[in-house]
Each structure stands twice: as structure tokens, then as C-alpha cells.
mmCIF file of the C-alpha atoms, coordinates in Angstrom:
data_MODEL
# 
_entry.id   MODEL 
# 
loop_
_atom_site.group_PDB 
_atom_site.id 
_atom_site.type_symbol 
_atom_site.label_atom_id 
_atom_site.label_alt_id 
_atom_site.label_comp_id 
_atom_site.label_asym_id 
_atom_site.label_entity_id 
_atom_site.label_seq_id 
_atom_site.pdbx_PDB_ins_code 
_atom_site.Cartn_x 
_atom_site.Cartn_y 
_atom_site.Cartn_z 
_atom_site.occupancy 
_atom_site.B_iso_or_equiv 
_atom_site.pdbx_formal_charge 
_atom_site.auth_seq_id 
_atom_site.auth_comp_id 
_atom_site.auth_asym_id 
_atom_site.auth_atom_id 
_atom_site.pdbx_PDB_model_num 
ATOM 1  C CA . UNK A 1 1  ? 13.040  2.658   -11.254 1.00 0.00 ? 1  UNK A CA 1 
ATOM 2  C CA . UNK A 1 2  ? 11.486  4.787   -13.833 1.00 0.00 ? 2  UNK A CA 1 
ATOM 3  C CA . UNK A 1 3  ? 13.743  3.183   -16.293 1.00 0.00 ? 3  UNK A CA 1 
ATOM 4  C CA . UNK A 1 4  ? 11.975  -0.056  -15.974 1.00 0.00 ? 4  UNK A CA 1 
ATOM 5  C CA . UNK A 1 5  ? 14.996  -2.277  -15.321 1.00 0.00 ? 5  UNK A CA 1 
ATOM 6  C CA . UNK A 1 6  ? 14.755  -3.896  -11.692 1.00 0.00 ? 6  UNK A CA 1 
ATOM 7  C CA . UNK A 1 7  ? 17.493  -4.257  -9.119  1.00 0.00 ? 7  UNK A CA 1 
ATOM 8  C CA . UNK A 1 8  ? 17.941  -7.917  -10.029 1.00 0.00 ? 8  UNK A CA 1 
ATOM 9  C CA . UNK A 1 9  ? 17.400  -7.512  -13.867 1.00 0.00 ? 9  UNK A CA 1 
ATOM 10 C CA . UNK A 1 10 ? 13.889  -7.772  -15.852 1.00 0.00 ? 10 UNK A CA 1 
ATOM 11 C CA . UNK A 1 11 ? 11.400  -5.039  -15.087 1.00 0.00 ? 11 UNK A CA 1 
ATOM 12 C CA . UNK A 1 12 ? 10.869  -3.360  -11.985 1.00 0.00 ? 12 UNK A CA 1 
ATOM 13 C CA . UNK A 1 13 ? 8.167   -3.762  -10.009 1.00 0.00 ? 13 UNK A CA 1 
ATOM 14 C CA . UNK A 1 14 ? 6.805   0.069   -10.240 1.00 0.00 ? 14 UNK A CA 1 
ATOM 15 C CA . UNK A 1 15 ? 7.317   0.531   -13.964 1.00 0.00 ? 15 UNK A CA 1 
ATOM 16 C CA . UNK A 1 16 ? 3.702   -0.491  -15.130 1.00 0.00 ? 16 UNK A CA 1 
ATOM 17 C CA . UNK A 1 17 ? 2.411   2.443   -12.684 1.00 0.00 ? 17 UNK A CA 1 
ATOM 18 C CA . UNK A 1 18 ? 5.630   4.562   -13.556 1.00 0.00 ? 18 UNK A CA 1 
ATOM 19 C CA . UNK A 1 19 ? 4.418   4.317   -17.510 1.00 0.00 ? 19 UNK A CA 1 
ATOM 20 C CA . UNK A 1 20 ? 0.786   4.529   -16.521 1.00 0.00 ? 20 UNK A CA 1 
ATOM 21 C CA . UNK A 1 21 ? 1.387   7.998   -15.247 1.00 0.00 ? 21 UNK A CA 1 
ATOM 22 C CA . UNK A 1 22 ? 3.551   8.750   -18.241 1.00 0.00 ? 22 UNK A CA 1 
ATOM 23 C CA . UNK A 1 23 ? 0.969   7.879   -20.363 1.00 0.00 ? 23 UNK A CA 1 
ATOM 24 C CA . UNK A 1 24 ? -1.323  10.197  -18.255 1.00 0.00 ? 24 UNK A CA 1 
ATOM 25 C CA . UNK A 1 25 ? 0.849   13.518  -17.858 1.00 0.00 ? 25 UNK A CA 1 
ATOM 26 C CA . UNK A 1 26 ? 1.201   13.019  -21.438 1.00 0.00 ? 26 UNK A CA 1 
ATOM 27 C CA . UNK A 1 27 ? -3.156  13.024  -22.298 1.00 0.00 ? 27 UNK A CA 1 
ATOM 28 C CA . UNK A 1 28 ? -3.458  15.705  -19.466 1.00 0.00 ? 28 UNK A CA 1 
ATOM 29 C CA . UNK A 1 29 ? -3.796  19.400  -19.440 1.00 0.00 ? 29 UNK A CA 1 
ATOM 30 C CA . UNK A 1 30 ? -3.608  20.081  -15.932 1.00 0.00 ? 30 UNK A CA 1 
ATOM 31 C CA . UNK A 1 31 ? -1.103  18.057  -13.430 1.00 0.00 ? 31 UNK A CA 1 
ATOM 32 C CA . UNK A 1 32 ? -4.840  17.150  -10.730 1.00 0.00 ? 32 UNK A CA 1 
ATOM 33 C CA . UNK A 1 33 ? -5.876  15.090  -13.486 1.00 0.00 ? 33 UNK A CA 1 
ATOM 34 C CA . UNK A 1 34 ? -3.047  12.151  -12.862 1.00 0.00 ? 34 UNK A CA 1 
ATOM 35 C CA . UNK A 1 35 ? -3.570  12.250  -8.844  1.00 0.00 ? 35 UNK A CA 1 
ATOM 36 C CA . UNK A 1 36 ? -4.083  8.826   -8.949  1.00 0.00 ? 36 UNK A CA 1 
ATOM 37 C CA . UNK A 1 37 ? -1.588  7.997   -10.689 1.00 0.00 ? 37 UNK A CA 1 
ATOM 38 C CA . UNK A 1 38 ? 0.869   9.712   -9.263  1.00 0.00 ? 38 UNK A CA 1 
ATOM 39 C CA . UNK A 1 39 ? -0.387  8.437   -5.583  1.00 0.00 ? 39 UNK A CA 1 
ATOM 40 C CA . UNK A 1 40 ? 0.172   5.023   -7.001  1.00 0.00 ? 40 UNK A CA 1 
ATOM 41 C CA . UNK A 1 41 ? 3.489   4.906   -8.391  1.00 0.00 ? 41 UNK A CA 1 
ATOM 42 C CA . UNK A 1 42 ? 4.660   6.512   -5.023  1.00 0.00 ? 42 UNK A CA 1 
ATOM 43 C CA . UNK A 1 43 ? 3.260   4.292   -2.749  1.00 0.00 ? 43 UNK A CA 1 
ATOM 44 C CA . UNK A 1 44 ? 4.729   1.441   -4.942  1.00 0.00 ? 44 UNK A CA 1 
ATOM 45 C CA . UNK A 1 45 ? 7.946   3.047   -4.396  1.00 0.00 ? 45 UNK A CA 1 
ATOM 46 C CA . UNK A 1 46 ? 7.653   4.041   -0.977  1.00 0.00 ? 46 UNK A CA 1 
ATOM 47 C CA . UNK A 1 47 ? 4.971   2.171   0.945   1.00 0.00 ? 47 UNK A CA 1 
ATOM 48 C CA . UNK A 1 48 ? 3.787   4.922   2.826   1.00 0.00 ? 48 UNK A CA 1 
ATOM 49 C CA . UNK A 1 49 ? 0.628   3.893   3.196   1.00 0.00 ? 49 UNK A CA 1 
ATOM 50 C CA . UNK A 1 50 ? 0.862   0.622   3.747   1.00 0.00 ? 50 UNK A CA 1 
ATOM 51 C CA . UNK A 1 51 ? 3.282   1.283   6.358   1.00 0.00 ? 51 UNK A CA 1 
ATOM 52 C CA . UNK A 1 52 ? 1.070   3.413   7.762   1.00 0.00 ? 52 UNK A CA 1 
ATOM 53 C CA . UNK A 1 53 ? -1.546  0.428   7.715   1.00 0.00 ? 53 UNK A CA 1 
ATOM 54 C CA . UNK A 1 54 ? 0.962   -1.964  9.505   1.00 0.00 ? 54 UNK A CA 1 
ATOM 55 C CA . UNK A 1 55 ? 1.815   0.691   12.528  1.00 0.00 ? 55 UNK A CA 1 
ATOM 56 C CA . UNK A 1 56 ? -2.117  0.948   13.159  1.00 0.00 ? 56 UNK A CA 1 
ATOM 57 C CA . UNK A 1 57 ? -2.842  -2.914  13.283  1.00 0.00 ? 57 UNK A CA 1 
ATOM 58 C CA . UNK A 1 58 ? 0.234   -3.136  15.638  1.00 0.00 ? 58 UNK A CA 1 
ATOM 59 C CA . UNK A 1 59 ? -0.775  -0.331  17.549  1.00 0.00 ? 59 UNK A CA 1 
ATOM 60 C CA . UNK A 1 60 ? -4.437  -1.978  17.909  1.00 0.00 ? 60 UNK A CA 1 
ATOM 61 C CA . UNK A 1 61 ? -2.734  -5.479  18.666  1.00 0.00 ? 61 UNK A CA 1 
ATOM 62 C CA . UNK A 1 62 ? -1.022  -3.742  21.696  1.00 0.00 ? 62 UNK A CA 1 
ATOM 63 C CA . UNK A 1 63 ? -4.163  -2.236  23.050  1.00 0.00 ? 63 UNK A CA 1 
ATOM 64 C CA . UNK A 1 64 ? -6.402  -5.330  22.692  1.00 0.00 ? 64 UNK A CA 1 
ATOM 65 C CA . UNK A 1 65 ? -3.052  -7.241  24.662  1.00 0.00 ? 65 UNK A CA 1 
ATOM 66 C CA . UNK A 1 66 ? -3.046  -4.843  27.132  1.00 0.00 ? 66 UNK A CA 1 
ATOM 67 C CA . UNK A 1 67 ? -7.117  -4.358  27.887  1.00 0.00 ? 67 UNK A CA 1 
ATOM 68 C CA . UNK A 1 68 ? -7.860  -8.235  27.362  1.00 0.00 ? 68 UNK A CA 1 
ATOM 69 C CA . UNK A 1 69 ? -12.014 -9.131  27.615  1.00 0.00 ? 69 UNK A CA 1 
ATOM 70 C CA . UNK A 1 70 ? -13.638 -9.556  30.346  1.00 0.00 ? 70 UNK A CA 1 
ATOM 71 C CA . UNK A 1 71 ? -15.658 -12.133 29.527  1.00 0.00 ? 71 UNK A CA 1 
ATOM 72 C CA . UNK A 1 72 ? -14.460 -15.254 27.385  1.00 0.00 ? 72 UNK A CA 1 
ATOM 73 C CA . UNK A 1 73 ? -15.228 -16.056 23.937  1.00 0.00 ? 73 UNK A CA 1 
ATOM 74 C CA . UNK A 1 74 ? -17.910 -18.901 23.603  1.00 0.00 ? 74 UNK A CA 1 
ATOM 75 C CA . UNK A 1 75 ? -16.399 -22.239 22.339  1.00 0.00 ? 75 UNK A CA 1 
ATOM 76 C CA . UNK A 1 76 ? -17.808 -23.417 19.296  1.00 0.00 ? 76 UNK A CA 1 
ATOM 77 C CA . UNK A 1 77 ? -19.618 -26.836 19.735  1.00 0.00 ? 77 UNK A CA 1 
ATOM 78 C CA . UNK A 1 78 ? -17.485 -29.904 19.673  1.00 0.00 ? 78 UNK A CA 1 
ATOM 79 C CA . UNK A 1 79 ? -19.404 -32.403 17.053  1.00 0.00 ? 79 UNK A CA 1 
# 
């Protein structure tokens, strides 16, 4: 990935966050100061939070299927 060639050929999808944080540890004198970057290129690469995202929507999808309302949802009126 960091080499900027994708699996299929071109550029990889990460690379502009892989050379933003190059570009970064490069300017900075302590590692804190490219966080962000670094927190972006890895969830580019690994998804983790957007995984974790996905499991809670699911999660609250289950719940609301499981404990439907009690009372009905008013139907818009028909023109």
C-alpha cells in the first residue's frame, strides 16, 4: 500500500493519506503531532471504525425489530 501502486494497478486507494502522513512525520518534531494522520491512513486500511459503525446500526436494527412501537406511525395525508 504505502508504495502507492494498487492491487489492480494505478494508485492505491490509501496512498494520498499514506503520503499525507509522510509529509507530516517529516515537518514534525514529536510523533502526537501526526495523530490524525496516522488515524486516517489506518482506518483507510483497516476500517475499524467504520466497522465498528456498521455492528452498532445492526445491533440497533435488531433491538428496534425485536421491541416494535406500540403505537403506529401517522400516515401522511393522501392528496
Amino acid at each position: 500500500m504505502a508504495s502507492g501502486f494498487g492491487a489492480f494497478g494505478g494508485r492505491g486507494r490509501c496512498f494520498p493519506l499514506w503520503s499525507d502522513f509522510v509529509d507530516c512525520a517529516r515537518d514534525a518534531t514529536q510523533p502526537m503531532q501526526c495523530a490524525a494522520q496516522t488515524e486516517d491512513y489506518l482506518e483507510c486500511l483497516h476500517h475499524v471504525k467504520q466497522g465498528r459503525r456498521d455492528r452498532a446500526i445492526e445491533a440497533e436494527r435488531k433491538k428496534q425489530a425485536a421491541n416494535p412501537p406500540t403505537h403506529a406511525a401517522a400516515a401522511p395525508p393522501a392528496h
